[in-house]
Structure formats: C-alpha cells, structure tokens
C-alpha positions in Angstrom: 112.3 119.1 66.8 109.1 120.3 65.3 109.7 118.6 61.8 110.7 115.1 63.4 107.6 115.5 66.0 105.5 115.9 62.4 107.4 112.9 61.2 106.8 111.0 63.8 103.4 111.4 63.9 102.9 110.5 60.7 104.6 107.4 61.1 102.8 106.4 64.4 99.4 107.2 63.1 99.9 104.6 60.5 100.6 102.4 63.0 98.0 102.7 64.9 95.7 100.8 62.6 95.1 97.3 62.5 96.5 96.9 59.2 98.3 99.6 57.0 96.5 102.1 55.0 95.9 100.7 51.1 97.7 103.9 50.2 100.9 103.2 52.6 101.2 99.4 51.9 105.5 99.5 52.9 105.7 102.4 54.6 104.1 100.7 58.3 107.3 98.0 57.5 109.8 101.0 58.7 108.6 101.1 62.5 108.4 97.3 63.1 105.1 96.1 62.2 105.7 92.4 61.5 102.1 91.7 61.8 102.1 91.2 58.3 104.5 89.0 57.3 104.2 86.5 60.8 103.3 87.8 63.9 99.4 88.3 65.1 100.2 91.1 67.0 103.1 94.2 66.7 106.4 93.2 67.8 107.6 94.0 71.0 109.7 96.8 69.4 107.1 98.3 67.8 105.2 98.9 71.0 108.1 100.0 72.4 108.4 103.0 69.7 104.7 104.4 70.2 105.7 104.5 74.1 108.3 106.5 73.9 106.7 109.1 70.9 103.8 110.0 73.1 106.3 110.5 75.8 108.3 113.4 73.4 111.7 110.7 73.3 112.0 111.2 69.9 115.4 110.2 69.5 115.2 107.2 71.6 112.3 106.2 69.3 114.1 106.3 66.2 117.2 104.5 67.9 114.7 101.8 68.3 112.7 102.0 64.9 116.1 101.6 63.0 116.5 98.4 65.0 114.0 97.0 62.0 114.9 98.9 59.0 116.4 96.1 57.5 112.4 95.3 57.2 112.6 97.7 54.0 114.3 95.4 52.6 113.9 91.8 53.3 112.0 91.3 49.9 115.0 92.9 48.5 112.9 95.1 46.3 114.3 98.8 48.1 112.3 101.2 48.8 113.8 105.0 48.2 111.4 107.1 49.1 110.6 105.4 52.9 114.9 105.1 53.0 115.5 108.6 52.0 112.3 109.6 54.5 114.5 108.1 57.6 118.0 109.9 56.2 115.5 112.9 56.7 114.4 112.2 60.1 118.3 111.0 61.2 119.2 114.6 59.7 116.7 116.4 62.2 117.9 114.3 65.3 120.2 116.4 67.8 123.7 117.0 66.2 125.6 115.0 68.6 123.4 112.0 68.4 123.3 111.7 64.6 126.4 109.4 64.6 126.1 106.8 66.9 122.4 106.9 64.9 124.4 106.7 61.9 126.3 103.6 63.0 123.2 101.8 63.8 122.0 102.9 60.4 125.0 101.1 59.1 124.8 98.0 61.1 121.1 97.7 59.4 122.8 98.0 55.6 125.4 95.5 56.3 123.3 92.8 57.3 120.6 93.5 54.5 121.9 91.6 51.1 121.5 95.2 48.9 122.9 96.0 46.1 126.5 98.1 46.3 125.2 100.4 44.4 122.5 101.4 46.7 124.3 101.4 49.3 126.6 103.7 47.9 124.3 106.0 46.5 121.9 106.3 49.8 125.3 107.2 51.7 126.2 109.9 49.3 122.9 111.3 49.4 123.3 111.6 53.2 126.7 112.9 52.6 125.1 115.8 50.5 122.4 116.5 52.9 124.8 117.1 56.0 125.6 121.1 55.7 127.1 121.8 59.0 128.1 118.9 60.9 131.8 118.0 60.4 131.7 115.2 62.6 128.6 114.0 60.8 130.3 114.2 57.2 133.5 112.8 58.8 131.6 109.4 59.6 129.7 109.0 56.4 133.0 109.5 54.8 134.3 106.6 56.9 131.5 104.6 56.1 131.6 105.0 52.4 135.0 104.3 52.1 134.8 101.2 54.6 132.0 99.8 51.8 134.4 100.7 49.0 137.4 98.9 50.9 135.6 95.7 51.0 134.4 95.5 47.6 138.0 96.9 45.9 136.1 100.4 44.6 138.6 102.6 46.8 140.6 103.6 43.9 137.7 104.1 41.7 135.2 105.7 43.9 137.3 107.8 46.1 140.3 108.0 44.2 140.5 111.4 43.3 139.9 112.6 47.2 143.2 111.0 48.0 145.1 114.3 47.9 142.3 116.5 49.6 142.0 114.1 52.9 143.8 116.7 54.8 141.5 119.8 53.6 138.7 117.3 54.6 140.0 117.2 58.1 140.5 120.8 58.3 137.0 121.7 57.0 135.2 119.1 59.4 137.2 120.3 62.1 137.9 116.3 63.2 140.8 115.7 65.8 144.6 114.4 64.7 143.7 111.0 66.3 140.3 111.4 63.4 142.6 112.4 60.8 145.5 109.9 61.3 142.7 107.4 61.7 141.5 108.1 57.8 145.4 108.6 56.3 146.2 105.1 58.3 142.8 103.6 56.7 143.4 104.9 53.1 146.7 104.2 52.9 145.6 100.3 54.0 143.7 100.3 51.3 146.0 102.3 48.3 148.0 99.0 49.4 145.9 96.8 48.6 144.4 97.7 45.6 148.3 98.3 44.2 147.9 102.1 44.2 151.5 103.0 44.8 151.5 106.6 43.7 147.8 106.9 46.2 149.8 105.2 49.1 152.9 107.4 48.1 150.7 110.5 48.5 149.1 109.2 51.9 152.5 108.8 53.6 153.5 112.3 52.5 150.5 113.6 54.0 150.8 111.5 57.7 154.4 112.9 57.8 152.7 116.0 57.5 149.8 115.6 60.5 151.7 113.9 63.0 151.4 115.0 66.1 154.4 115.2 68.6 155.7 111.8 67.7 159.0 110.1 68.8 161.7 110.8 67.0 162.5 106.9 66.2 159.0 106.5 64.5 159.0 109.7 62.3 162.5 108.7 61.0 160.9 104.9 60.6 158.2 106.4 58.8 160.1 108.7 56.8 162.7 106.0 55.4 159.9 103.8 54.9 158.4 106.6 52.5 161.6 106.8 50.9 162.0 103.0 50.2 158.6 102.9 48.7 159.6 106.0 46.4 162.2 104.3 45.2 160.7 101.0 44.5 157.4 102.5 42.6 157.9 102.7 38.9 155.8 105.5 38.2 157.2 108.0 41.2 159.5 110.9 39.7 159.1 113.3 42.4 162.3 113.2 44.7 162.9 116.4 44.9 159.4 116.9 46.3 159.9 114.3 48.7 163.5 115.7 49.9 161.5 119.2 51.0 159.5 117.4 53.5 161.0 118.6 56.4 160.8 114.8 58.4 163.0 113.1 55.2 165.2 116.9 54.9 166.3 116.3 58.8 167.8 113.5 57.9 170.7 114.9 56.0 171.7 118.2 58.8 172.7 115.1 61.1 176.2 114.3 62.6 176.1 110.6 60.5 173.7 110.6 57.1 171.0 107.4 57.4 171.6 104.9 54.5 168.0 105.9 53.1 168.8 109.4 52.5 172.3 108.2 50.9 169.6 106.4 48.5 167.4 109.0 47.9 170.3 111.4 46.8 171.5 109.2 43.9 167.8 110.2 42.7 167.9 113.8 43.4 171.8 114.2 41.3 173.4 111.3 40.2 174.0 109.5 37.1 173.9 105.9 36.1 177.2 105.1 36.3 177.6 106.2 39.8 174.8 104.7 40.9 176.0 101.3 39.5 179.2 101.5 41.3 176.8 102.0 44.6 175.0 99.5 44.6 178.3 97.6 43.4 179.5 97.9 46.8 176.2 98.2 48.5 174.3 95.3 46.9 173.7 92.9 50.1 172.7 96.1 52.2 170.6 97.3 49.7 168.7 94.0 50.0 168.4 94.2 53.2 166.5 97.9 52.8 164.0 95.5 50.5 165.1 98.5 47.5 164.2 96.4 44.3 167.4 97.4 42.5 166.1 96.5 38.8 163.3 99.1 39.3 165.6 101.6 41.0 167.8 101.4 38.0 165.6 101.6 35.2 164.9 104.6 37.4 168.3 106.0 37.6 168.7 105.1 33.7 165.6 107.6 32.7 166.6 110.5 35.3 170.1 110.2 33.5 168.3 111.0 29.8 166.1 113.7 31.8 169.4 115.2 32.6 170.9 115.1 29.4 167.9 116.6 27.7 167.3 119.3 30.4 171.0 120.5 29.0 170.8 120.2 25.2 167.1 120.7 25.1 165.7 121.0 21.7 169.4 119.7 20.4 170.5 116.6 18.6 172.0 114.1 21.1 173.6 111.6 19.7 173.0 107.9 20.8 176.8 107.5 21.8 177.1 110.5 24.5 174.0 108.4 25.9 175.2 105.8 25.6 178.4 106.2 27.4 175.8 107.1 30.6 173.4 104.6 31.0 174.8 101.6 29.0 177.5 98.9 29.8 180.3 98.2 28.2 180.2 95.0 27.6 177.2 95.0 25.1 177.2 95.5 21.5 175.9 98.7 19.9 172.5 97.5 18.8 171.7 96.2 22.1 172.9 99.6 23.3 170.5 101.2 20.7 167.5 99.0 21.8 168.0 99.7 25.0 168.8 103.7 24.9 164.9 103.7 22.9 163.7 101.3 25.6 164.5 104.1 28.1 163.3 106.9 26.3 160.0 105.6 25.9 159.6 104.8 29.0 160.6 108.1 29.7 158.0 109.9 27.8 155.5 107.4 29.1 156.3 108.3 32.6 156.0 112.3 31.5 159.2 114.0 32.6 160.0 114.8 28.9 158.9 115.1 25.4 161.0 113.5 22.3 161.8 113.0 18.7 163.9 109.7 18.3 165.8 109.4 14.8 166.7 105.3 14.2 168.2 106.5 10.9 170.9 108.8 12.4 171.0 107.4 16.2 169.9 110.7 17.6 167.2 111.8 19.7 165.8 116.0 20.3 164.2 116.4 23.7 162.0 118.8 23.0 160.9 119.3 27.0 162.4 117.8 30.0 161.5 118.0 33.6 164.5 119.3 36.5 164.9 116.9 38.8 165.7 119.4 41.3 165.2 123.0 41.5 167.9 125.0 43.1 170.0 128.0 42.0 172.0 126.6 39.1 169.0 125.8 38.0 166.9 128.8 38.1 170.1 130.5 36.2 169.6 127.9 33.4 165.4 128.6 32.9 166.8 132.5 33.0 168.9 131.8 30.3 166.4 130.1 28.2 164.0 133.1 28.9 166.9 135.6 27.8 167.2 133.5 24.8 163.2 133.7 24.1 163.2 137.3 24.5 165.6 138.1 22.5 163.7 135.6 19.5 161.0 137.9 19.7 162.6 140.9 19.5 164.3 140.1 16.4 160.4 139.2 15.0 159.2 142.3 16.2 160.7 144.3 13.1 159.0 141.9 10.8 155.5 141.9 12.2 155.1 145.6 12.0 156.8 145.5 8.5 153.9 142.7 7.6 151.2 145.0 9.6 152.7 148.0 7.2 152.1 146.0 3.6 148.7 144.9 5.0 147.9 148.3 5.4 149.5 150.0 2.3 148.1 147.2 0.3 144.8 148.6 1.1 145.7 152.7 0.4 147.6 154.2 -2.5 150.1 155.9 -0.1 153.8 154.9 -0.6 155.7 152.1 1.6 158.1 152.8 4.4 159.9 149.3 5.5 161.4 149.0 8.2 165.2 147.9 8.9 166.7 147.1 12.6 170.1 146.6 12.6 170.9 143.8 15.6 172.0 146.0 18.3 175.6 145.9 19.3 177.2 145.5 22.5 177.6 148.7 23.2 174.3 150.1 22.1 172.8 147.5 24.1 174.2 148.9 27.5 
C-alpha cells in the first residue's frame, strides 16, 4: 500500500490549495474539485476523499474519487496520462477489491460521450497491466467485449479469441457459472453479428464445460448444434462434430433422435439418398427449421469430395458426376453448369483442390478432404503412402546416376551408371 499512500498524497496535496498548481492545471479535476468550473467551494465528495486519506482508507477514498472521473472528460478533450495514473492506482488496490472498483470505473466510461476507441484502448491497457489476478483479467475481458457487443466490433476485435475462451477460463482460474457466463455471452453476440462458424465453435465448446446438466437440455443443446451445422454454408466439419461425446450419445440409444438421422446423411451419404430422405421427410424436416436448399447444396459438394477422395489426381468424367448429384430430368448443359457450380463452390469452401476441363467434361481433384476418418480410411492414405514410396524409390537410381555425371564431369576418371532392375515379387519378400 505504500505506492498508492505516495499516490495519494500527491493527489491530496494538490488539493489542498485554493486553486490548482499552474503546472497541474487537469490533474486537481480527478478527485472532485468542481470549484473551477461552478462551485465556490469543493464539492461535498471531495471533502469526503481528503477525510478518509488522512484516516489510511485508501480504498474507500478511491471508491469515492472515481465517483467524478467522468470530470476528465466533460470537455471531451481526454486526458491519458491522469486516466492511465488512476488504472495505476486501481492496480495497487487490494486484489479482491479491484473489481467491484473496476465496475465503478466502468459505470464512469459509459456515461462519458468518449470515443470507442479510447475506451477500448484504456481497457486493453489495463488488461495488459493485470499479471496475476484472473478474476481481474476475467472482468476486463467482460467489459471489453460488452463495449464491442454494443457497437458490432465482436467479430473484429475479439474474433480470433473465440476458440481460446476456454484456455482463458482455465488460466484465470474463473468458476463454470464464469465460464458458461462468457460462452452464453459470446455466442449472443457471434448471433448477431451473422458469425455462424464463431457461434458454431461456441456451442461446441458449452457442450464441452457443462456442468452436471439434465439430460433433456444437453440433448436440446446438442441437436440444436447439429441443426445449426447443417444449416451454415460454410461448416464442413461433421465428423468433428459427431466425436463430441454429448451428439456421439445420441446414436448408442435404444431409438436414434431424428437429428442424428440428419447428421449422418453428412458424415456418409450421397445425394441421391439424401434426396429420397428428405422425399419422405420434407414436412418433418421443416419442422426441425433444417433449411433444405442449404443442406443440399451441402450434400451435393460432400458427394464430389467423395468422388475425388477415390480417383484423386484422376480424370472424372462429368457423367459419373453427374449420375450423383444431378436430376434426371435436366438436360446435359444444365447438368454441366451445375456440376462446375458445385465444384467451385467446393474449392471455395476448401475441402479440395481442382482442375476443371469444359473442353472434354472432366475435372482432376488434385486434393480432397475425408469426411470421416475411420479404418477404411486410414487403409486408403496407407495406400497412397505405399504408392509414394515406391515413386521415390524408383527416382532413387537416377539421382545418384545424376550425382555420378556431376561428379565425373568434373574428373577424368571413367563413368560407372547405374542400372536397378524393378524388383520382383519374389526378391521383394
């Protein structure tokens, strides 16, 4: 306490002249001394602050001081260097006072008319400042993201600490109540800025934190999560989201939920299955709020993913893709136009890489994401490693017979070229 005792002092012998010092024209404005812009005399607050410094209450002194701060500002001209002098002094108050002090600091910035910016940067300074109190860091977090929420900055200010909310929690050692507080107040605001991947992430990660919850609202929160997969554009992941062990429950049950029936035709199925789904499912579908046009154009690029992850780096012909994702009641431009369609999209979204050839209807996927990765599949990316091995062994000769002209080139001696015959089956036990 010595450091805020010095600070304090400071600050009250300014104050106790009549009028502040030439050399500290704004910095008298920070403890309530109105006598120069109306009052005759200090304010009753101000008074009130001396008392309780020469009586050692520090704390209680600066919980009335910041009563005023808005003061600072009121000519809205701020002033850093007395602002960043009272994050100092808020820093060296006891540990479990700093934030209820905080929130009185924040009460003070709201009703001043200053600009975002300021705002923003003064918090993040404080943020910075705070070295080892989690619950400190925890409510300027809040608070910063509380000031981006109402301005719409969420996404670009604090966007990229989405997926590190929950090493937050951990490192500031907050309680589950905390941490489901800040998920529940992120995701509120990933939905309202349209950041469906954001609020995607978010649910993952309250699935993840809840405490013992009912069973009723994990499986309402889970099918929720799936819904919203399905419906967002952009979200490839399903395989991802089938390993979370709250939506993974759901299929080890006597009956399987009508969610994870959804949520499978994304994790295996083709097109033409899932047409004849929702065929037959259409007004239930509906009811689950699934936007079926964006699930489909879904379905259409996992499909293509498929069909590359198979005949990667082959020629597919527009007509075996055709037969997958297209009807059969269009003609075979509109098939064509809408095969490319797809495709782009596809490499747009990222699962795969492509060549497309108009002139002979035929696209090479040159990479392709697995929707899933199970056994069948690790025996295929075996394969393809077998396969690159056994390239390079076959270059091997010819690099040490280009290492061997190099050399020779360079020396009079004679050439010795060297000739691998391809092993046979035999030899190659």
């Amino acid at each position: 306490m010595s450091l805020v005792k010095e600070y304090f002092f400071s600050f009250t012998r300014i104050l106790s002249y009549p009028f502040p010092p030439p050399s500290h024209p704004q910095m008298s404005k920070l403890f309530s001394f109105k006598l120069f812009f109306s009052a005759p005399e200090p304010t009753e607050i101000h008074n009130k602050v001396k008392d309780l410094v020469s009586k050692g209450q520090f704390t209680e002194a600066f919980d009335e001081a910041l009563s005023e701060l808005g003061l600072l500002f009121q000519d809205n001209a701020p002033h850093d260097y007395i602002f960043n002098y009272t994050l100092v002094l808020l820093l060296n108050m006891p540990k479990d006072q700093q934030p209820k002090l905080l929130l009185k600091l924040r009460e003070q910035l709201d009703s001043t008319k200053l600009d975002l910016s300021f705002k923003l940067k003064s918090l993040n300074t404080l943020f910075n400042l705070v070295t080892d109190n989690g619950i400190m860091k925890y409510s300027i977090f809040v608070m910063i993201h509380d000031i981006s929420a109402q301005n719409g900055l969420v996404k670009s200010i604090l966007g990229s600490h989405i997926n590190r909310l929950l090493d937050y929690s951990k490192e500031w050692k907050i309680s589950q109540e905390q941490t489901l507080s800040l998920l529940n107040s992120f995701l509120s605001s990933a939905n309202k800025e349209n950041m469906q991947i954001e609020a995607i992430s978010i649910e993952k990660l309250i699935l993840e934190t809840l405490p013992s919850a009912s069973t009723e609202e994990i499986h309402s929160l889970a099918s929720s999560l799936i819904i919203h997969a399905v419906n967002c554009p952009e979200y490839f992941l399903f395989d991802e989201l089938a390993s979370i062990p709250a939506i993974e429950a759901m299929s080890s049950g006597s009956s399987t939920p009508f969610e994870y029936t959804i949520l499978s035709y994304f994790l295996a199925e083709n097109c033409s299955s899932w047409m004849k789904f929702v065929e037959s499912n259409s007004e239930k579908l509906s009811q689950f709020n699934v936007d079926i046009e964006v699930a489909t154009n879904k379905i259409k690029i996992l499909t293509i993913n498929s069909i590359g992850s198979i005949n990667l780096g082959k020629k597919i012909p527009y007509s075996a893709i055709s037969k997958e994702i297209c009807s059969s009641n269009t003609t075979e431009d509109e098939n064509d136009f809408e095969i490319e369609s797809v495709i782009i999209d596809s490499v747009k979204s990222g699962l795969f890489s492509a060549k497309i050839d108009q002139l002979d209807r035929s696209v090479i996927i040159t990479r392709s994401t697995l929707r899933k990765l199970g056994k069948e599949e690790w025996k295929s990316i075996l394969g393809y490693l077998n396969n690159w091995k056994s390239s390079l062994s076959s270059l091997l000769p010819v690099i040490n017979n280009g290492k061997l002209m190099t050399q020779l080139s360079l020396s009079s001696s004679s050439a010795v070229v060297e000739i691998n015959n391809p092993p046979t089956e035999n030899t190659a036990k």
